[in-house]
Every structure is written in C-alpha cells, then in structure tokens.
N, CA, C and O atoms as a GROMACS GRO file, in nm:
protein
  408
    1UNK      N    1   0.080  -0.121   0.000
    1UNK     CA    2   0.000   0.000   0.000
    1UNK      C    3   0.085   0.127   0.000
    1UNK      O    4   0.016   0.228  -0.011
    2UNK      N    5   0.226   0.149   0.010
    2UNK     CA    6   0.313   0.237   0.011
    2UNK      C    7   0.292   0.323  -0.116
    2UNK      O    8   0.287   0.446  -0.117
    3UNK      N    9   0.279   0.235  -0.228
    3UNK     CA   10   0.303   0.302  -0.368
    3UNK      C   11   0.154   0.279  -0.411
    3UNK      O   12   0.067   0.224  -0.345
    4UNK      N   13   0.143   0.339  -0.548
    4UNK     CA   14  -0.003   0.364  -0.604
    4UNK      C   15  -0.020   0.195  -0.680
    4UNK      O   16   0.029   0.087  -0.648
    5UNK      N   17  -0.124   0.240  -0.803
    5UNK     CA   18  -0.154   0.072  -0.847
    5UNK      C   19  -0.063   0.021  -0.950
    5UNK      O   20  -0.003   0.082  -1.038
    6UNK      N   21  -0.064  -0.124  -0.916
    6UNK     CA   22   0.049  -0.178  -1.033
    6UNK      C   23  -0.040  -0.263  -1.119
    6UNK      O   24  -0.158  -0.283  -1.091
    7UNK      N   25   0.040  -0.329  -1.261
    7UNK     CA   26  -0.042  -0.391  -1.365
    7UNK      C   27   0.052  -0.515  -1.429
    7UNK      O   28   0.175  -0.523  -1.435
    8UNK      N   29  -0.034  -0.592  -1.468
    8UNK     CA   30   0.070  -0.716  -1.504
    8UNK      C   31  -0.033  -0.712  -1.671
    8UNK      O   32  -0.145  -0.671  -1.702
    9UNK      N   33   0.082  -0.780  -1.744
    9UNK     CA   34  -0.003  -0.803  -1.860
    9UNK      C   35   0.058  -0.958  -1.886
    9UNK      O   36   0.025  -1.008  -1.993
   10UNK      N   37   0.119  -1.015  -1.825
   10UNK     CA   38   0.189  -1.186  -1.808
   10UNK      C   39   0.141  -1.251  -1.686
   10UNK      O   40   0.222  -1.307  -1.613
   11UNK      N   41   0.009  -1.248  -1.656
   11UNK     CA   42  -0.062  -1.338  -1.541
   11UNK      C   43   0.033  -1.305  -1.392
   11UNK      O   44   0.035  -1.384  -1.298
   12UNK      N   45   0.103  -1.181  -1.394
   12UNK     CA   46   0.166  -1.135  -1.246
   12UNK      C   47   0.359  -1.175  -1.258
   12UNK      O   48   0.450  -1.108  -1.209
   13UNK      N   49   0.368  -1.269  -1.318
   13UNK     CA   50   0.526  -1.275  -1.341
   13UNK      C   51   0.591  -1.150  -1.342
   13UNK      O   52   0.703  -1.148  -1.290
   14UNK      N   53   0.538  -1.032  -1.396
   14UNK     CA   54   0.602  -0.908  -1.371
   14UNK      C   55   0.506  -0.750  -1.368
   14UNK      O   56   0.413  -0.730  -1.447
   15UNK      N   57   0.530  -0.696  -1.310
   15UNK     CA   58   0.447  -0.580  -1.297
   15UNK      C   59   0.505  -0.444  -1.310
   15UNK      O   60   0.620  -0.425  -1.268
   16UNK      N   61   0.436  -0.348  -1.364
   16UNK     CA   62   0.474  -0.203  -1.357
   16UNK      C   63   0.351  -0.132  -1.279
   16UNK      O   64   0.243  -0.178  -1.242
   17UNK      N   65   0.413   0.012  -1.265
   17UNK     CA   66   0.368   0.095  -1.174
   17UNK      C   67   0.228   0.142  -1.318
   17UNK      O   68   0.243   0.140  -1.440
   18UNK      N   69   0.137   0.170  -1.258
   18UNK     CA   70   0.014   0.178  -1.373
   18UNK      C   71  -0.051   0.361  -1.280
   18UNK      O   72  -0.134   0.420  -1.348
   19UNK      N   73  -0.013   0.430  -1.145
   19UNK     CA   74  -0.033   0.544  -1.083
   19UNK      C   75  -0.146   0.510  -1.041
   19UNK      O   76  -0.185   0.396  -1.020
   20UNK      N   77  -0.220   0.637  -1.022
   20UNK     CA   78  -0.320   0.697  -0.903
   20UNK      C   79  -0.279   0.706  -0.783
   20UNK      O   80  -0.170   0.762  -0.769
   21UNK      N   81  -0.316   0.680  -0.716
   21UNK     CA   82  -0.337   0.742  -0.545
   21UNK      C   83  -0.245   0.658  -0.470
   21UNK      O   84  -0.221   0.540  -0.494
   22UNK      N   85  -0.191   0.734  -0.372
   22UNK     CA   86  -0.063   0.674  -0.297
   22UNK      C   87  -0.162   0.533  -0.200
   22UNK      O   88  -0.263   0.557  -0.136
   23UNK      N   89  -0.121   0.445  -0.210
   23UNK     CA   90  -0.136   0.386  -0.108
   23UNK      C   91  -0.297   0.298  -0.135
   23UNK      O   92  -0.390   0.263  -0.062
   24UNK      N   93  -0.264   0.290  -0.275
   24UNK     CA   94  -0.405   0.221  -0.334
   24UNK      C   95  -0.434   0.157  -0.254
   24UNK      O   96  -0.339   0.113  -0.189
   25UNK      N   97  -0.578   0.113  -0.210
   25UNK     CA   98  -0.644   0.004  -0.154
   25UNK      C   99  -0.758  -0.051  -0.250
   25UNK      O  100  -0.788  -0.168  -0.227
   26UNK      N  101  -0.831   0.016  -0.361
   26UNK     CA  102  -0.955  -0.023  -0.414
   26UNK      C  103  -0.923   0.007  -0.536
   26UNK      O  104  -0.830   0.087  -0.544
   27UNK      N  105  -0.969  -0.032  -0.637
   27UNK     CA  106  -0.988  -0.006  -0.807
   27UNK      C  107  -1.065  -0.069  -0.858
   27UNK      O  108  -1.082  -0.190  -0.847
   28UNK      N  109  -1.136   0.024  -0.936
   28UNK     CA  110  -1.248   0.011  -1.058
   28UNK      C  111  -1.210  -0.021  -1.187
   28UNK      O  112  -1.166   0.086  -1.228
   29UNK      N  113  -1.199  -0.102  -1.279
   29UNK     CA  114  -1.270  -0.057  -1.388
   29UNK      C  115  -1.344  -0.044  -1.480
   29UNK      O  116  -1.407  -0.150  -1.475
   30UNK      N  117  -1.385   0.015  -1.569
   30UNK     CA  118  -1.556  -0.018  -1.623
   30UNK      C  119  -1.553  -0.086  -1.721
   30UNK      O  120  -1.517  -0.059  -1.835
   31UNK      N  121  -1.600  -0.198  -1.669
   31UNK     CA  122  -1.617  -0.313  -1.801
   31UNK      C  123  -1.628  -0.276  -1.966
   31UNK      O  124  -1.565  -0.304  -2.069
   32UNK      N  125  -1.703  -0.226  -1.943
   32UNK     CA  126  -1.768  -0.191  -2.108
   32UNK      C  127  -1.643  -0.058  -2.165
   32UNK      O  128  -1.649  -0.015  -2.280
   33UNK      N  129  -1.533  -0.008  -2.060
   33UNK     CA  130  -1.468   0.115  -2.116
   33UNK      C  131  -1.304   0.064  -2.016
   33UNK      O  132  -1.266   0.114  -1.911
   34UNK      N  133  -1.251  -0.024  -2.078
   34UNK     CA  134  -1.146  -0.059  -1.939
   34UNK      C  135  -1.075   0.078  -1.948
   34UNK      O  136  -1.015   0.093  -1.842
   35UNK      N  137  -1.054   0.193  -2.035
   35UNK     CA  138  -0.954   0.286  -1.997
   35UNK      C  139  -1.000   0.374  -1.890
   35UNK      O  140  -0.927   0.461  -1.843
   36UNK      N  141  -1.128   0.354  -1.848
   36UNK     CA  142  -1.174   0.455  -1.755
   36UNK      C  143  -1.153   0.380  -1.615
   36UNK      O  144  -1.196   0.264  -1.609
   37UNK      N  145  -1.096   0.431  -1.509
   37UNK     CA  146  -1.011   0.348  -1.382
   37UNK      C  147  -1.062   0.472  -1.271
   37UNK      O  148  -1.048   0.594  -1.279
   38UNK      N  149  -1.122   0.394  -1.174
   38UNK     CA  150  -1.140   0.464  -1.052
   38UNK      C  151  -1.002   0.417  -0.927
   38UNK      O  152  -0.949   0.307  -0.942
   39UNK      N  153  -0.978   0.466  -0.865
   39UNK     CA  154  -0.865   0.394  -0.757
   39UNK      C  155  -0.868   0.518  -0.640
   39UNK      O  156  -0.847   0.639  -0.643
   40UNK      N  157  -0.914   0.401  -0.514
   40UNK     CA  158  -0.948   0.468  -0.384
   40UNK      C  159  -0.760   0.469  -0.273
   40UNK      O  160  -0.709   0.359  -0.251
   41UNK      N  161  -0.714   0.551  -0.240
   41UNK     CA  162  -0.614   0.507  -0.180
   41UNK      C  163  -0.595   0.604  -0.055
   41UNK      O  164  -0.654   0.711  -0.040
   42UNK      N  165  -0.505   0.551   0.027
   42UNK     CA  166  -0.506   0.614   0.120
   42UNK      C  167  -0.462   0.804   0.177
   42UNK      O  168  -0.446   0.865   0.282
   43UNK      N  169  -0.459   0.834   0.026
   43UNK     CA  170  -0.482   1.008   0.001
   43UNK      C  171  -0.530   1.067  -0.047
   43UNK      O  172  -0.500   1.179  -0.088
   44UNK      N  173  -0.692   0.965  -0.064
   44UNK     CA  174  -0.787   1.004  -0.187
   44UNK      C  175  -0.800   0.950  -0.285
   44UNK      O  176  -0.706   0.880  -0.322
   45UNK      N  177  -0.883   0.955  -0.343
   45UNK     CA  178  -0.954   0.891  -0.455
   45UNK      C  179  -0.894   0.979  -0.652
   45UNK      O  180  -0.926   1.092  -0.689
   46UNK      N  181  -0.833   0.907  -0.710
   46UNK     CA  182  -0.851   0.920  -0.805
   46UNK      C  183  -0.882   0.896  -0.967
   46UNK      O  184  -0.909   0.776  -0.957
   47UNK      N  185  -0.896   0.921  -1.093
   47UNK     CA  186  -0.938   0.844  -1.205
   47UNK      C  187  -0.857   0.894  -1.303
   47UNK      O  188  -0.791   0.998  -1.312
   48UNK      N  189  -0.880   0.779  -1.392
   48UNK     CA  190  -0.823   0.788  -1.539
   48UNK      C  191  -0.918   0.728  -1.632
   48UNK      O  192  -0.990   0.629  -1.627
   49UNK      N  193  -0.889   0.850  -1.746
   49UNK     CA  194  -0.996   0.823  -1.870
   49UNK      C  195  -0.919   0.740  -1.983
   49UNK      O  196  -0.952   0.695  -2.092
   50UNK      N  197  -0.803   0.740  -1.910
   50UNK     CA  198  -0.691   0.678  -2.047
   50UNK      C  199  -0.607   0.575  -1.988
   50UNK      O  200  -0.491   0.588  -2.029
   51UNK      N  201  -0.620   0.486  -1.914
   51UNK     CA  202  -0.571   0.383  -1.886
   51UNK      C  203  -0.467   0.408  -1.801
   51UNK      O  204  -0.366   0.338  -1.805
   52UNK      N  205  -0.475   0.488  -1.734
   52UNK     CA  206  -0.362   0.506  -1.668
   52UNK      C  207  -0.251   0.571  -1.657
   52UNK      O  208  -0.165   0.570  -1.568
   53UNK      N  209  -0.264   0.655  -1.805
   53UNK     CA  210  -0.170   0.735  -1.836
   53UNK      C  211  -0.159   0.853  -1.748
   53UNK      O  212  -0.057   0.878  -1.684
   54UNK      N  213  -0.295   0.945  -1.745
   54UNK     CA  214  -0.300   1.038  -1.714
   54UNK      C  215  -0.414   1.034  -1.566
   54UNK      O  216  -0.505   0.954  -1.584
   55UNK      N  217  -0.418   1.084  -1.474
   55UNK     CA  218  -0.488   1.081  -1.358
   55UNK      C  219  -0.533   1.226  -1.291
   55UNK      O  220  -0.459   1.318  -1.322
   56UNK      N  221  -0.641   1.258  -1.206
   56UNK     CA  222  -0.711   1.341  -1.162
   56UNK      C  223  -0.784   1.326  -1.032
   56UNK      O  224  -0.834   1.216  -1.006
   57UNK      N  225  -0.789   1.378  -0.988
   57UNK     CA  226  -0.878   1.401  -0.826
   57UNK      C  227  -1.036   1.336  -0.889
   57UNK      O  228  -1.104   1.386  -0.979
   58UNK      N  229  -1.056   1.254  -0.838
   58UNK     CA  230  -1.205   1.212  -0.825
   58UNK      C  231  -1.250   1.245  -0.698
   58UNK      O  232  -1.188   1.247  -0.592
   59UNK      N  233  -1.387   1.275  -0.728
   59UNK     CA  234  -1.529   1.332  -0.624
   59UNK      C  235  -1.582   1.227  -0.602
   59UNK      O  236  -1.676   1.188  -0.671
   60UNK      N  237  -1.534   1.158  -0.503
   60UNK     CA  238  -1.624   1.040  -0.412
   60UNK      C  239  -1.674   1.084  -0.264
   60UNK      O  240  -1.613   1.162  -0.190
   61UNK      N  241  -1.757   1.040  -0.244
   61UNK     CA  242  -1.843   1.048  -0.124
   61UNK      C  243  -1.716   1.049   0.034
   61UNK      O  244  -1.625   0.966   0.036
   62UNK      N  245  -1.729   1.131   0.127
   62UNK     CA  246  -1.639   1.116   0.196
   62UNK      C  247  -1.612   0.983   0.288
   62UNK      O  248  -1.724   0.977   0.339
   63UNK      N  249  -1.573   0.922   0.318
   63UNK     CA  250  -1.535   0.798   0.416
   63UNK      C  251  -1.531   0.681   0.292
   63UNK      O  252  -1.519   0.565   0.332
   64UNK      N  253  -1.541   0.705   0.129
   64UNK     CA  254  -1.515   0.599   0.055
   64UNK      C  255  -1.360   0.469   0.096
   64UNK      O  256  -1.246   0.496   0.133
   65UNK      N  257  -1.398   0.388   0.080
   65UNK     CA  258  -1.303   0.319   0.065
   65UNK      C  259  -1.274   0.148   0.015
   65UNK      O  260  -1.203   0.056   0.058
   66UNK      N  261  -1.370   0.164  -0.098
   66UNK     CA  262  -1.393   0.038  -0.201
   66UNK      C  263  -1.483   0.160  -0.299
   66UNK      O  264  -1.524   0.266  -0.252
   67UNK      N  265  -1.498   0.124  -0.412
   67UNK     CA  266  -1.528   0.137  -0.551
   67UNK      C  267  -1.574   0.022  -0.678
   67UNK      O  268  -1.504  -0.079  -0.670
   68UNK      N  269  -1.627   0.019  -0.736
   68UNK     CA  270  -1.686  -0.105  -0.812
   68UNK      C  271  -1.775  -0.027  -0.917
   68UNK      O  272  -1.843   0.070  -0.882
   69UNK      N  273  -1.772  -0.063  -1.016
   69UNK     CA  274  -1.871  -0.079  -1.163
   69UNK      C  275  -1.977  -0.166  -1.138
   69UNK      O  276  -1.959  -0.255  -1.054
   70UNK      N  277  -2.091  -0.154  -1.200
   70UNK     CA  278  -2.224  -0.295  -1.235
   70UNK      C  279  -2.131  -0.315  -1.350
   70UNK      O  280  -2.032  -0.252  -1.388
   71UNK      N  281  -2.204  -0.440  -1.402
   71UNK     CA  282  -2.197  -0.564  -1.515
   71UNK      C  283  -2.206  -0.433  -1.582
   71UNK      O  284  -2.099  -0.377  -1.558
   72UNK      N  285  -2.272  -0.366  -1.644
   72UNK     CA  286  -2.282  -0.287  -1.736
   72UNK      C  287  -2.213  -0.184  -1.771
   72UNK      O  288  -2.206  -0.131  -1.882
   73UNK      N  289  -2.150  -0.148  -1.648
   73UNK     CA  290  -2.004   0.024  -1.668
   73UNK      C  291  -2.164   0.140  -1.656
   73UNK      O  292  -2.151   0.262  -1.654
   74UNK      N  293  -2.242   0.102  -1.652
   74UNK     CA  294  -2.346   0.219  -1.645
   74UNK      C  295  -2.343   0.256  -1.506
   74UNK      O  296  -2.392   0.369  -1.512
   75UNK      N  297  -2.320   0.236  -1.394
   75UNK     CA  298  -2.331   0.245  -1.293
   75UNK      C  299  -2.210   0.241  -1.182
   75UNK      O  300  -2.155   0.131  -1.172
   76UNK      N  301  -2.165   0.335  -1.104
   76UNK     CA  302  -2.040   0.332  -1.024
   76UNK      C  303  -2.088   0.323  -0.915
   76UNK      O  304  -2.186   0.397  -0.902
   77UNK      N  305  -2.052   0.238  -0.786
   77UNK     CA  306  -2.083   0.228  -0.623
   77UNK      C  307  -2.002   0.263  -0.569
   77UNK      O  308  -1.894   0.220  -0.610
   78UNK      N  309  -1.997   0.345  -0.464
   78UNK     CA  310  -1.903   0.343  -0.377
   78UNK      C  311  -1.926   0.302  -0.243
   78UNK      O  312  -2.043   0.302  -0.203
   79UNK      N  313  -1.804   0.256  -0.142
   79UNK     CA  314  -1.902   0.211   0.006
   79UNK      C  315  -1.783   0.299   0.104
   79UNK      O  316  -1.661   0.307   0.095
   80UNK      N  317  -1.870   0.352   0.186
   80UNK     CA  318  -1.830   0.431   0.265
   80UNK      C  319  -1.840   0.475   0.389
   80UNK      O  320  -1.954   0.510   0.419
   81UNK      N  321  -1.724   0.489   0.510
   81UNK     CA  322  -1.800   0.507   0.656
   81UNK      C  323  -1.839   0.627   0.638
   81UNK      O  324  -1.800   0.723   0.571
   82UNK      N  325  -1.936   0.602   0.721
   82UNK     CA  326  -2.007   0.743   0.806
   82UNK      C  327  -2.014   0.781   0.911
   82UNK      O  328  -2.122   0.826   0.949
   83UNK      N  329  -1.893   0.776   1.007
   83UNK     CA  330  -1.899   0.722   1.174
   83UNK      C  331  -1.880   0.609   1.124
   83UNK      O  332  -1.805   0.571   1.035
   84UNK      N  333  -1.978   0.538   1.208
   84UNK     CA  334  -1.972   0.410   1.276
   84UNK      C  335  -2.083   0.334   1.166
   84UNK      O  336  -2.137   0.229   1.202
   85UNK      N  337  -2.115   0.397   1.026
   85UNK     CA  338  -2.191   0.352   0.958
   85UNK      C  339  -2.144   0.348   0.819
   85UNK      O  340  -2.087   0.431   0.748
   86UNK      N  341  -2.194   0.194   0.795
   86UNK     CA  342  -2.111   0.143   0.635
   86UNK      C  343  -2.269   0.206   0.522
   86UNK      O  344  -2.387   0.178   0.537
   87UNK      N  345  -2.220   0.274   0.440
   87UNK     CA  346  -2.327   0.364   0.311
   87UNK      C  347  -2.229   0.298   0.159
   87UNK      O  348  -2.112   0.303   0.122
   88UNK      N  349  -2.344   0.243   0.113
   88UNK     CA  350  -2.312   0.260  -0.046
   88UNK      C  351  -2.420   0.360  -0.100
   88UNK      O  352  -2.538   0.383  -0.078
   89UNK      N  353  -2.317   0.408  -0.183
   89UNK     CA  354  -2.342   0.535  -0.304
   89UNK      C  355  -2.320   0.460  -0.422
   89UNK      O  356  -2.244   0.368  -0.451
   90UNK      N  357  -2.448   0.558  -0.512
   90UNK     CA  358  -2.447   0.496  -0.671
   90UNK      C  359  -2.432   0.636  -0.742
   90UNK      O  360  -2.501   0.733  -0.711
   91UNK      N  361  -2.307   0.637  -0.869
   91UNK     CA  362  -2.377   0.714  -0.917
   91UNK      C  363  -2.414   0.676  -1.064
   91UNK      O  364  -2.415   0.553  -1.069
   92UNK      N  365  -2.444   0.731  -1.183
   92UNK     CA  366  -2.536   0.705  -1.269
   92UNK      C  367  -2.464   0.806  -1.413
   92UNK      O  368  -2.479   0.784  -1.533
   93UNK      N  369  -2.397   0.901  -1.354
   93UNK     CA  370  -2.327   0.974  -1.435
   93UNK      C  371  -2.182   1.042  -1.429
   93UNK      O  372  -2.159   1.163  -1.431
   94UNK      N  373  -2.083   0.929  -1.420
   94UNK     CA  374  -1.950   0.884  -1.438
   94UNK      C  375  -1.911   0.944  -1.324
   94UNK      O  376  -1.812   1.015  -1.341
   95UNK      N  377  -1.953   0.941  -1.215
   95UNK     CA  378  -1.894   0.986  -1.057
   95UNK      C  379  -1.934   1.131  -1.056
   95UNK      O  380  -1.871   1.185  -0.965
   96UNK      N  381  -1.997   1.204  -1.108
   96UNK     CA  382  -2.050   1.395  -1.121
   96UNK      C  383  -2.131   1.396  -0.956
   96UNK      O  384  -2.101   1.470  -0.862
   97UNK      N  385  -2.238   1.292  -0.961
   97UNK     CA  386  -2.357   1.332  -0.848
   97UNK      C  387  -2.344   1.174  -0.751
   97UNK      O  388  -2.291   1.075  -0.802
   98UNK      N  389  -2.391   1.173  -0.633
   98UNK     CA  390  -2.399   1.044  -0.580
   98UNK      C  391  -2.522   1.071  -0.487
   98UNK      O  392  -2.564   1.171  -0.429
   99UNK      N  393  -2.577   0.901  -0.497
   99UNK     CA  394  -2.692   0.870  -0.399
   99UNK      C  395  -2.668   0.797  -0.317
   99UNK      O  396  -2.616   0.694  -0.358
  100UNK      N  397  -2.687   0.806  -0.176
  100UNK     CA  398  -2.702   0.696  -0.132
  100UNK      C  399  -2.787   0.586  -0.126
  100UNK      O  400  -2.902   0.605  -0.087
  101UNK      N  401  -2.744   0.456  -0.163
  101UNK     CA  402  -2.851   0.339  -0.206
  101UNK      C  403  -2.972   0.301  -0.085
  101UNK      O  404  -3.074   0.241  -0.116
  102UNK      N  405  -2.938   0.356   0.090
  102UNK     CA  406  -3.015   0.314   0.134
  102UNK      C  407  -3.059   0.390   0.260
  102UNK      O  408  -3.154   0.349   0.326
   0.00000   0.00000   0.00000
C-alpha cells in the first residue's frame, strides 16, 4: 500500500507501476470502457480516462473506501464510513452526483 496501483499483462510474473493514489487500496474498472479506472487510496480517490496514463482528483463520497462498476459500466458504487456507519453510493453519471442506495 506504500506506492499507487500496479499492472501485469503476463498473469503477475512481472508488474509495472500503472499510478493513481498513494497507497491504493480499491480499483475500478468499467467493463464496457477498461480505460476509464477509478482507484481509492489512502490520500484520496482518483481516475483515469486513459488507462492510466493520465490521472485526476475524483469526487467520491467522503469515508469511501472500495469502488466497483455494475456488469454494465453504467453504474459506479461506492461504500463508505459514516462514523460508525457502512453507506453505499451509486452514481449514474460517471462519478458527477452520488446517492445513497439506502
């Protein structure tokens, strides 16, 4: 968790540094668009529209700390404390607005 996310393209035999957020713990990416990458880490949340090349501050819900796509890439979750309370958030339009699901 020291460094951001890494990527294998040989089943893990070797890996490179692929960025985002120091201390990755979570990553997205959207099925239907793999260059678009969410990654939750321990200095914030950020994304890439290009595989990794390039990265940006993502707007996730505060206490996020997991991230996930539906089957479809239409839909982003996030789960998040609130205190002492676990919240998933959906949003519907590429991380802009979030709901909470419950």
């Amino acid at each position: 968790m020291a460094g951001a996310l890494k990527t294998s393209t040989d089943g893990g035999r070797t890996w490179k540094d692929l960025g985002g957020p120091t201390g990755a713990m979570a990553a997205a990416w959207n099925p239907k668009n793999i260059n678009q990458i969410y990654a939750v880490g321990m200095n914030g949340a950020e994304q890439s529209a290009d595989g990794g090349k390039t990265w940006k501050e993502a707007d996730l819900p505060k206490g996020t700390s997991a991230v996930g796509y539906d089957a479809t890439g239409s839909a982003l979750y996030a789960g998040a404390l609130d205190g002492q309370t676990a919240r998933t958030y959906r949003s519907t339009d590429g991380g802009t607005t979030w709901k909470a699901t419950s």
